[in-house]
N, C-alpha and C positions, 0 to 999 in steps of 0.2 A: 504494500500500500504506500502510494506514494505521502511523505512525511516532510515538512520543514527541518533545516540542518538543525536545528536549535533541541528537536526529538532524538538526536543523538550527543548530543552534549561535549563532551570531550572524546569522543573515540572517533578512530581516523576511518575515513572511509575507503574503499578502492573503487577505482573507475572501472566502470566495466562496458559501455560505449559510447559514442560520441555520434548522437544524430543529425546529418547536414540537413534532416528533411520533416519538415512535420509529420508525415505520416510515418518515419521510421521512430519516432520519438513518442508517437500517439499507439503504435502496436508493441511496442516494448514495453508502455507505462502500464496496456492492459494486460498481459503474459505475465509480466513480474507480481503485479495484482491477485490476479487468477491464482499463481502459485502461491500469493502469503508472502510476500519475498517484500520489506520494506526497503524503502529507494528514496532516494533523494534525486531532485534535479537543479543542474544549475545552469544558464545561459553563461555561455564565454565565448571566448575567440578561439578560434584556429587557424594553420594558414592550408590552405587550398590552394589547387590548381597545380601541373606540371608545368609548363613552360613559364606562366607570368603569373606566379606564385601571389594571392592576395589575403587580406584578414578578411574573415567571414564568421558568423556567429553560427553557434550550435548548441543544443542542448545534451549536457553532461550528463551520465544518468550513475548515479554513486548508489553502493552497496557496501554492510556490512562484511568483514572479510568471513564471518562464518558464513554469509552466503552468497561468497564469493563466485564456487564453482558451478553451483545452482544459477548463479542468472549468465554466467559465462555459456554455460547450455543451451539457456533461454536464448538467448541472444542466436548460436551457431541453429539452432531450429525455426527458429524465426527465417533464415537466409541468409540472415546479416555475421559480419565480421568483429569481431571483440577487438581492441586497440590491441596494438602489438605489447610486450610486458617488457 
């Protein structure tokens, strides 16, 4: 269930993907959901693009590290790719 960072207090979170698209961002928040898996999200930068590299925003989607390996799944079942570690 998607949660404000403030619900996790002081423990560190891990990234587990980085959506360039709303609707990669909007089937991830429902799966991680689905499963029970609390998530955080955060809007940042990254940089995109191969030739003429630019900042573009995305939505960060963080998880506790006990469940870690559970949304890294989520994620490779979904279709989508997990940030490299």
């Amino acid at each position: 269930m998607k949660q404000e960072p403030e619900f996790f207090g002081e423990q560190e979170l891990d990234l587990v993907y980085i959506a360039k698209k709303l609707r990669e961002a909007l089937l991830l928040e429902e799966r991680l959901t689905a499963a029970g898996i609390d998530y955080a999200v955060e809007v940042d930068e990254y940089r995109g693009g191969f030739i003429f590299q630019t900042l573009r925003k995305g939505a960060f989607l963080y998880v506790q590290n006990a469940d870690l390996e559970r949304a890294r799944q989520i994620v490779l079942d979904a279709g989508l790719k997990p940030p490299s570690t």
